[in-house]
N, C-alpha and C positions, 0 to 999 in steps of 0.2 A: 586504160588510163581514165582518170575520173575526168568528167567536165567541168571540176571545178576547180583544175592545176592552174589558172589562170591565179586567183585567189590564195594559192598556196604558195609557202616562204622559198625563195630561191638561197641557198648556198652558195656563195662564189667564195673564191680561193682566200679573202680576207674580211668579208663582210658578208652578212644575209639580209637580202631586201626581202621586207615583209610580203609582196607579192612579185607577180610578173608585169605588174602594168610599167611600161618605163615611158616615158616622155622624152620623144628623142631632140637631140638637138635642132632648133630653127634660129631664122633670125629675128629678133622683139623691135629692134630699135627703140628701146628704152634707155637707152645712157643717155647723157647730156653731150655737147659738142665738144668737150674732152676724153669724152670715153667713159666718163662716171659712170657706174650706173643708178637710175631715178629711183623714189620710192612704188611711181608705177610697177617695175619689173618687180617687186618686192609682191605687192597685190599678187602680178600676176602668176609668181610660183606660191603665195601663200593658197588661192585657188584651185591650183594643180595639186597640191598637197592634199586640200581637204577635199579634192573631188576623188583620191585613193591611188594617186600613183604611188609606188614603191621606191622607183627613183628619176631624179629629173637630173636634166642633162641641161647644160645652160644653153643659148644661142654661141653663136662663133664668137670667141673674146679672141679681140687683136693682141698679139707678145710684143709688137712693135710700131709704130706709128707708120713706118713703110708697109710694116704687111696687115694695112686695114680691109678691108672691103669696101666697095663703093656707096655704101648701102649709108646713108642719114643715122646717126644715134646710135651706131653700135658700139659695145661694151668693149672696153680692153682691159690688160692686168698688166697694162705695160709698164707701171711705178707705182712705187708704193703709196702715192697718195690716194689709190684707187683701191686699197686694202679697205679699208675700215668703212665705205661704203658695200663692200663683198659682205664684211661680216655682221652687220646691218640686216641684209637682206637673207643671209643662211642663217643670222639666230630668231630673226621674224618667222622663218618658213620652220623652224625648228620648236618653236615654240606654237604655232597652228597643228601641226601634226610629227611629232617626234619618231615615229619608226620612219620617214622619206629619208632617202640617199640622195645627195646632192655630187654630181660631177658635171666641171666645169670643162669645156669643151675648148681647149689651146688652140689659136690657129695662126697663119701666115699665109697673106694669099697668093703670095707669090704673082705671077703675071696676071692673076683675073682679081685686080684694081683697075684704078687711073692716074694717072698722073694729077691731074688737077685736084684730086681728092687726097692725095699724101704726100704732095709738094715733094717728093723724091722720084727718082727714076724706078720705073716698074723693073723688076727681077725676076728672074728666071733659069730654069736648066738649061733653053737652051732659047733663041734668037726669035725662035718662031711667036708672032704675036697671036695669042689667043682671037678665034673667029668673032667674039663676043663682043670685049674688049675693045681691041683693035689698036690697042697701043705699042708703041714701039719697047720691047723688051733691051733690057740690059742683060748678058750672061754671068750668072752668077759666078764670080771669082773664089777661089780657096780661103779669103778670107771672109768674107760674105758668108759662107758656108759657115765658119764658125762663129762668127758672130749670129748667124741667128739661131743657131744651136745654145748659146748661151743666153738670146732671148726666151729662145722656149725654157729652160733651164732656171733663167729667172721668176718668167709666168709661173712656172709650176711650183715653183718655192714662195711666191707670195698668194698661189691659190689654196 
């Protein structure tokens, strides 16, 4: 195998990323206190781009304002008024370096929030409060279940 497959185009089942370097998902805390995301985070995948990742994976974006993370400034796709800030920021990094793959990374964090930080009751499979946390979970109900099924469903159709 050559040493230099690092370098070389990867084929996946619908797209080929110009290398193997991939940028994996973390958290920026670049959105604003609705979940925006800033022109900060824009900078900072424009620099990832032109330092030669192939694909960049975005930080955790919340589907719903109960399944945030506890974390200050994080990104969500929870409405559409958060659309045109996304595309902002993928036609910036598109226009720095055009062969990057951008995937945005959906999430729900189900019991590792806080209460006090999503002003809803923390959710969960099952009762048990995460050791981190420490907040008292609610068990997620069958309708719970498809309601956040249809958040992620929505996240993914306004990503």
């Amino acid at each position: 195998m050559s040493e230099d497959i690092l370098f070389n185009p990867l084929p996946l089942r619908r797209i080929t990323l110009k290398n193997r370097i991939i940028r994996s998902a973390t958290y920026e805390g670049l959105g604003d206190e609705s979940g925006i995301p800033c022109q900060e985070l824009a900078d900072l995948y424009c620099r990832l781009a032109l330092g030669g990742v192939g694909a960049l994976i975005t930080g955790v974006v919340f589907i719903s304002w109960e399944g945030r993370a506890m974390q200050p400034r994080q990104c969500g796709i929870d409405s559409d008024n958060k659309i045109e800030a996304w595309r902002r920021i993928i036609d910036r990094v598109r226009k720095a370096e055009t062969g990057v793959k951008l995937f945005m990374q959906l999430a729900h964090t189900g019991r590792q929030t806080r209460r006090e930080v999503t002003g809803r009751a923390v959710l969960g499979v099952s009762s048990k409060a995460c050791t981190y946390f420490r907040q008292t979970v609610r068990v997620l109900r069958d309708e719970d279940i498809s309601k956040i099924i249809r958040e992620f469903a929505r996240g993914a159709s306004r990503a």
